[in-house]
C-alpha positions as CSV (number, residue, x, y, z in Angstrom):
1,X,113.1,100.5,116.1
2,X,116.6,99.2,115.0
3,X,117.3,102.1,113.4
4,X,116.9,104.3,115.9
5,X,118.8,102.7,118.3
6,X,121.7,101.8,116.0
7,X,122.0,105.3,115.3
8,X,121.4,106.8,119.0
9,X,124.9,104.8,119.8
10,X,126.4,107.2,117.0
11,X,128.3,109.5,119.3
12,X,129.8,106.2,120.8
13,X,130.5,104.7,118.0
14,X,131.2,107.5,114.6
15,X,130.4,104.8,112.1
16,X,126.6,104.2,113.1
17,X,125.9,107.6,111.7
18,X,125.7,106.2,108.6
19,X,122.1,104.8,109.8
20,X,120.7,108.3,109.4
21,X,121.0,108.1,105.2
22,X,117.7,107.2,103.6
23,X,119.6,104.9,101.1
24,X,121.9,103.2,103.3
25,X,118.4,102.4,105.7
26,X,116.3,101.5,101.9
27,X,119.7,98.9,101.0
28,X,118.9,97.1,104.6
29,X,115.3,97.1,103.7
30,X,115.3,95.4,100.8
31,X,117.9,93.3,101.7
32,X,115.9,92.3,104.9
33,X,112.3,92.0,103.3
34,X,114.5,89.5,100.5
35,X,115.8,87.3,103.1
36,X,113.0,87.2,105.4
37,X,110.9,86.2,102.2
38,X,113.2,83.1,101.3
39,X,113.3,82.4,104.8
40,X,109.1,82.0,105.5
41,X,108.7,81.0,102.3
42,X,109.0,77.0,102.5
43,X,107.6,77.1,106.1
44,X,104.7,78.8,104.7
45,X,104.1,76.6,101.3
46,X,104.3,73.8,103.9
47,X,101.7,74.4,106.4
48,X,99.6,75.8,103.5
49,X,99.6,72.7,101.7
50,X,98.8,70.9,104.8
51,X,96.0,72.8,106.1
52,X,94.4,72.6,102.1
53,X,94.7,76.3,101.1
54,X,95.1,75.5,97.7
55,X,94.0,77.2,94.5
56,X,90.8,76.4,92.3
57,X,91.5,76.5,88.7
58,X,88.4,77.9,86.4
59,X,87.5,75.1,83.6
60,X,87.0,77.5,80.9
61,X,91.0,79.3,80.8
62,X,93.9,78.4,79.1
63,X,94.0,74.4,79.4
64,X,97.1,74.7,80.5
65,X,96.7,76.1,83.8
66,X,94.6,72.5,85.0
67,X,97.6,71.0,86.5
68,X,98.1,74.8,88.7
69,X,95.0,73.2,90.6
70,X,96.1,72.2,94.5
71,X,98.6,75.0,94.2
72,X,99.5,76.8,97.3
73,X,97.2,80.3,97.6
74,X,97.5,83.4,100.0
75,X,101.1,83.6,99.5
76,X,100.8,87.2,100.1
77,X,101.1,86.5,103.6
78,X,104.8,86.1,103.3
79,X,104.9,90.1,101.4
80,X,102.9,91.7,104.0
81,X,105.1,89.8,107.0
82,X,109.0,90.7,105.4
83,X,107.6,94.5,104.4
84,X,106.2,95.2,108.1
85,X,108.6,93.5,110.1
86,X,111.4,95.4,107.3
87,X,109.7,98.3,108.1
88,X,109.7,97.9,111.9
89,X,113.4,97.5,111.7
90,X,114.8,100.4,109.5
91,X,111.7,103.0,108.9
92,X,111.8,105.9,110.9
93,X,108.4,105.1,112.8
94,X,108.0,108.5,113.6
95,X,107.0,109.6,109.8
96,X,103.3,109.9,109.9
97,X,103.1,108.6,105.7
98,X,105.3,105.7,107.2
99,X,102.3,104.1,109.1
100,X,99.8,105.3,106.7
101,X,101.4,102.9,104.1
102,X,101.2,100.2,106.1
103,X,97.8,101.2,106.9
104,X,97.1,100.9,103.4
105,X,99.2,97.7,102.9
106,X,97.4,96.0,106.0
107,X,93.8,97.2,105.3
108,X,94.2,96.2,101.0
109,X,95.4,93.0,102.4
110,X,92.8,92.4,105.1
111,X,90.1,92.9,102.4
112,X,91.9,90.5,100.2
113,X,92.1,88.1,103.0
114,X,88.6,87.7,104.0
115,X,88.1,86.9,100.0
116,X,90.3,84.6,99.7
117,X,88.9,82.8,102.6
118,X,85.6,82.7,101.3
119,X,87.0,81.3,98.4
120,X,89.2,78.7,99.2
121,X,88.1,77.8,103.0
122,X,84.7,78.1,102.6
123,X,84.5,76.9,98.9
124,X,82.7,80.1,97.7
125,X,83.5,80.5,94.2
126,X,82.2,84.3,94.5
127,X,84.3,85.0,97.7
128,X,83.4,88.1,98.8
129,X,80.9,90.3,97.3
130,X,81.3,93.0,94.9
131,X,79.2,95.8,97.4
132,X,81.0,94.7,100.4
133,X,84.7,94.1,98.7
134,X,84.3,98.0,96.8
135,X,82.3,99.5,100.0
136,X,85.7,98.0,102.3
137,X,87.8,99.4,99.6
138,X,86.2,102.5,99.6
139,X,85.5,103.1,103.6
140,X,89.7,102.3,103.7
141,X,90.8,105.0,101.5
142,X,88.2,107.8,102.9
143,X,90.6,107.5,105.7
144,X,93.5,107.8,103.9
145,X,92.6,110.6,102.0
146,X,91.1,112.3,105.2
147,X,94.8,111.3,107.0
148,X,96.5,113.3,103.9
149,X,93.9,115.8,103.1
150,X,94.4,117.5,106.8
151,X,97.9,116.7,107.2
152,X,99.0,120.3,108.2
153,X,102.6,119.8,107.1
154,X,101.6,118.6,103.6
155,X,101.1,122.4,101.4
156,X,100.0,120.7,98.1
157,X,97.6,118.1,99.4
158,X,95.3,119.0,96.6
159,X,97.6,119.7,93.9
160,X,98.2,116.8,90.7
161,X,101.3,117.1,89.0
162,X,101.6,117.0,85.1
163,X,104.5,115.4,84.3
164,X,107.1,116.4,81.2
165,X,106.1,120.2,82.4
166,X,107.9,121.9,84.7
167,X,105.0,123.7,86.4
168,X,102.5,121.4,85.5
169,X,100.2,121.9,88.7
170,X,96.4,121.8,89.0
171,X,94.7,122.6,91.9
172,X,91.7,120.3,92.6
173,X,90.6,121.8,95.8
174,X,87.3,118.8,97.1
175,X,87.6,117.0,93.6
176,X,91.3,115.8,95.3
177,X,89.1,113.3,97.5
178,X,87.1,111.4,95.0
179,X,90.0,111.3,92.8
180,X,92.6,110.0,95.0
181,X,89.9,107.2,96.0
182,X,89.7,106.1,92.3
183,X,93.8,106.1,91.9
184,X,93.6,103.8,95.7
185,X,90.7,101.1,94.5
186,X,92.0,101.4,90.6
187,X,95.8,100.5,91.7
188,X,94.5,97.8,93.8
189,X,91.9,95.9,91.7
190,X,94.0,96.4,88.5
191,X,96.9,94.1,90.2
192,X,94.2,91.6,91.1
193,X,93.0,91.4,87.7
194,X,96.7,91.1,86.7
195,X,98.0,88.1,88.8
196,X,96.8,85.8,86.3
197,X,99.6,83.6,85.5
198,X,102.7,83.1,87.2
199,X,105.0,85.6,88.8
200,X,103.2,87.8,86.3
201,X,101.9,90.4,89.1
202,X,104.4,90.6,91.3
203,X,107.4,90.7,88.6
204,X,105.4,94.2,87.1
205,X,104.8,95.3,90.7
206,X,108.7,95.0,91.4
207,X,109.4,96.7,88.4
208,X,106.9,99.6,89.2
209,X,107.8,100.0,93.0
210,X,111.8,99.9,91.5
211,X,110.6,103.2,89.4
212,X,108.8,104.8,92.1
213,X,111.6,104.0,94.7
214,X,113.8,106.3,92.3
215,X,111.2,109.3,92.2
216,X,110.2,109.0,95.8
217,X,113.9,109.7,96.6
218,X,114.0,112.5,94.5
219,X,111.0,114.4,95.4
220,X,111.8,114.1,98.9
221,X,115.3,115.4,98.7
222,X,115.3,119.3,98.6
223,X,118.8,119.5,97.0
224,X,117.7,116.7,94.0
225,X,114.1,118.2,93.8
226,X,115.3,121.9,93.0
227,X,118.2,120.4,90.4
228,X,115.1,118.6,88.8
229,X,112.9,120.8,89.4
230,X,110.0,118.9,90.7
231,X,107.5,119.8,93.8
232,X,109.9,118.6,96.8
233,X,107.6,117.1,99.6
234,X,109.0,117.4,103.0
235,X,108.8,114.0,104.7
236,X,108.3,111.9,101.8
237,X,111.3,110.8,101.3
238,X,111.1,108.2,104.0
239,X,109.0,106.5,102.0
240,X,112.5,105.3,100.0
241,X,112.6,102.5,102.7
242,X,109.2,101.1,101.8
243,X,109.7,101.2,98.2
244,X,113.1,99.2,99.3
245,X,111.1,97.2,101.9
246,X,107.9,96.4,98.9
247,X,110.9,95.9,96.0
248,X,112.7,93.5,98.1
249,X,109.7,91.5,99.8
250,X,108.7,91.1,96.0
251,X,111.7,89.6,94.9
252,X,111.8,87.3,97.7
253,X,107.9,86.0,96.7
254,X,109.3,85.7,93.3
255,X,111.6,83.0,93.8
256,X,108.7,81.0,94.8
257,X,106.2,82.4,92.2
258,X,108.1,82.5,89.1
259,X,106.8,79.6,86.5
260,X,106.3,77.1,87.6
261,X,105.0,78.8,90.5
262,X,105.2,76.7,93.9
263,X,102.5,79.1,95.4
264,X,100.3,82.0,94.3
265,X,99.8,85.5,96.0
266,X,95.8,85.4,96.1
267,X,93.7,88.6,97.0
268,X,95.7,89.2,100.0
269,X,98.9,89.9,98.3
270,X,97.5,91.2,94.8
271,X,95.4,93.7,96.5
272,X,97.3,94.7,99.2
273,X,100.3,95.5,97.2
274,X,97.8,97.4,94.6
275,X,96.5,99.4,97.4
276,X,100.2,100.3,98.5
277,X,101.1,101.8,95.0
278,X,98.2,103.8,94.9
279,X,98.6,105.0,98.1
280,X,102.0,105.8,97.6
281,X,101.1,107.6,94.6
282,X,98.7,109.8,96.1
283,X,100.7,110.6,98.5
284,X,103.8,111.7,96.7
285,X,101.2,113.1,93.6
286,X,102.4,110.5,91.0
287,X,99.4,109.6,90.2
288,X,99.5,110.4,86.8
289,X,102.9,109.2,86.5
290,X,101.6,105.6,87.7
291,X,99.6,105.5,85.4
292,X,102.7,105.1,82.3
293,X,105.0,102.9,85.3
294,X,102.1,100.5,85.8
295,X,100.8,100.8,81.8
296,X,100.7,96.9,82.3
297,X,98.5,96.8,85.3
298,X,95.7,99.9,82.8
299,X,95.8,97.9,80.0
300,X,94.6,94.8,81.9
301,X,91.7,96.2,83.4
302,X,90.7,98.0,80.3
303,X,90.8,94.8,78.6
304,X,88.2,93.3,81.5
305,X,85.6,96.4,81.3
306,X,86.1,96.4,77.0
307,X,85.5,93.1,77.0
308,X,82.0,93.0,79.5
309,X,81.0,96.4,78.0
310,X,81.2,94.7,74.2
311,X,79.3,91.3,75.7
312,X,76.9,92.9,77.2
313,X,76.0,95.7,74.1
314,X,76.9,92.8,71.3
315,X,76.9,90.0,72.5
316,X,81.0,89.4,70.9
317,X,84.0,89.1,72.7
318,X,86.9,91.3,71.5
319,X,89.4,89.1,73.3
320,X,89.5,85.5,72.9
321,X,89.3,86.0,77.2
322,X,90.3,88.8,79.5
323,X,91.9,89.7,81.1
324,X,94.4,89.9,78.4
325,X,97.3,87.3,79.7
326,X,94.8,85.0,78.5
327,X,94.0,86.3,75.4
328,X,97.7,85.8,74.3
329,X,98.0,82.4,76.1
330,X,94.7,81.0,73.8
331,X,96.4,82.6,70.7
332,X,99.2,80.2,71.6
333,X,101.7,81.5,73.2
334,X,103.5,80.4,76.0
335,X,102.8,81.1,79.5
336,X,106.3,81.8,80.2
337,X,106.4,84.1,76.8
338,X,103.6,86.0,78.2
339,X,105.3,87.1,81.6
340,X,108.8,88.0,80.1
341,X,107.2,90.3,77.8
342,X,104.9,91.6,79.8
343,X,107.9,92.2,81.9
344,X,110.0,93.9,79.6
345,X,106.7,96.2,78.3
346,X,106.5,96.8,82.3
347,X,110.7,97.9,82.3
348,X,109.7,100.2,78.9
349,X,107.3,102.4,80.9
350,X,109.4,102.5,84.0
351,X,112.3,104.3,82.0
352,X,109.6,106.4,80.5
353,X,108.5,107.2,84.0
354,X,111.8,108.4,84.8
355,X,112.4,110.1,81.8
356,X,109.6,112.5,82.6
357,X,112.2,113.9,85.3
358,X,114.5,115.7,82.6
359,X,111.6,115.8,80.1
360,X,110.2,119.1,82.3
């Protein structure tokens, strides 16, 4: 809304022009989404705290996270707020994949907030339940993928790009649907597996929506598409602005969530901002490219279904726990050791990511 009528006062005033380039409008975003973060922030710790909605730490983890119990929860609240009202401000509103991410964003977010409240108001230690969480999570990105699969303007709705090849396109045709929904509900519920410890999710999110921010730019501009030779998709490159709105917003929750963290994200943040990559994915065909950005985010859920699979056939554990933060943190290390290498795995397969763009 800003934007446009910043930049409608242009022939008034030459220098508001400069409101029509994606990356001066993505430098506001995250700039705006950072602030507004460290702004909310204490008010909403504060009224959290006071109203109870505090976390519930499980007996059988890492000793050390005890003292974590009475912490702030549903922190996400303050992500979702700076990335909307970021949004509102400096995204081009009319860009159709503009509102479908924070459809996506909202929707993840909702789900995650209805669990969370089970859980924390309602003292339901299962919060909500596995048909209705996956059925919501499923039902959510049917529309999304319905949204994209009969978008008119969008030629390659069913392609998947291979990355390192520089035609590396397969056609999926129906198989598109059912696959997109798996990337959706596997981004999502692999960040919620991931926000473990502290600042641990969001730090690798940041990192990961930093990367994608990069090749979102690039495949939506024509002139830095052909030089790199990668499928340029018209419209996309709005999207820039979320990734700066999501990177930003992210930072912002960091302050308060890095160790020891003064609150915690909670379903509505972890699965909202899940939901977001993978929708952004989908929609700009990194899927498979996701996959090596957010190697962090695979390897923690693999850990959770290795570890249930090997229980259930067995009767062993391969981890000491999982998901496998907490394997590390019983073999002794450091929560704080934990997150910073995580973190610097996480920047690894970013540069990797963005290697695949001369790798073709």
């Amino acid at each position: 809304m800003l934007y446009k009528l910043l930049y409608s006062m242009h022939d008034v005033f030459s220098p508001f022009n400069v409101f029509r380039y994606i990356t001066f409008r993505t430098t506001l975003a995250v700039i705006t989404a950072l602030v507004l973060s460290l702004m909310v922030g204490p008010w909403v710790i504060d009224r959290l705290k006071k109203i109870s909605i505090t976390q519930q730490i499980r007996n059988d983890g890492p000793q050390t996270h005890i003292k974590k119990s009475g912490t702030p929860t549903m922190g996400g609240i303050i992500i979702i707020f700076s990335i909307i009202v970021s949004m509102l401000m400096w995204g081009d509103l009319g860009n159709m994949y503009v509102w479908i991410m924070l459809f996506s964003l909202v929707g993840y977010g909702g789900i995650g907030l209805i669990d969370d409240y089970l859980k924390v108001v309602k003292k339901d230690t299962k919060g909500l339940r596995a048909c209705y969480k996956f059925g919501a999570q499923i039902v959510l990105a049917l529309v999304i993928v319905f949204l994209l699969y009969k978008n008119p303007d969008d030629p390659y709705s069913s392609l998947l790009i291979v990355p390192f090849f520089k035609k590396g396109l397969i056609y999926l045709g129906w198989v598109y649907i059912p696959f997109s929904i798996i990337v959706m509900i596997g981004a999502s519920n692999a960040v919620n597996l991931t926000d473990g410890i502290d600042g641990l999710a969001v730090g690798l999110v940041s990192i990961a929506v930093l990367a994608n921010l990069i090749l979102v730019y690039i495949s939506g501009n024509i002139n830095f598409a052909e030089y790199l030779q990668v499928l340029y998709l018209r419209g996309t490159g709005e999207l820039t602005v979320f990734c700066g709105a999501m990177f930003g917003a992210c930072l912002g929750f960091l302050w308060f969530n890095s160790y020891p963290a003064e609150i915690f994200m909670g379903d509505i943040g972890s699965l909202g901002l899940g939901g977001a990559l993978g929708t952004l994915a989908v929609i700009t065909k990194h899927e498979i490219v996701l996959a090596v950005v957010g190697g962090i985010f695979v390897v923690e859920t693999l850990s959770v279904v290795f570890q249930v699979l090997s229980f259930r056939l067995t009767g062993k554990r391969i981890f000491r726990m999982a998901p496998i933060h907490h394997h590390f943190e019983l073999k002794g290390w450091h929560e704080s050791k934990v997150i910073v290498r995580f973190w610097i795995v996480g920047i690894m397969l970013a540069l990797l990511s963005l290697a695949t763009l001369k790798l073709r």
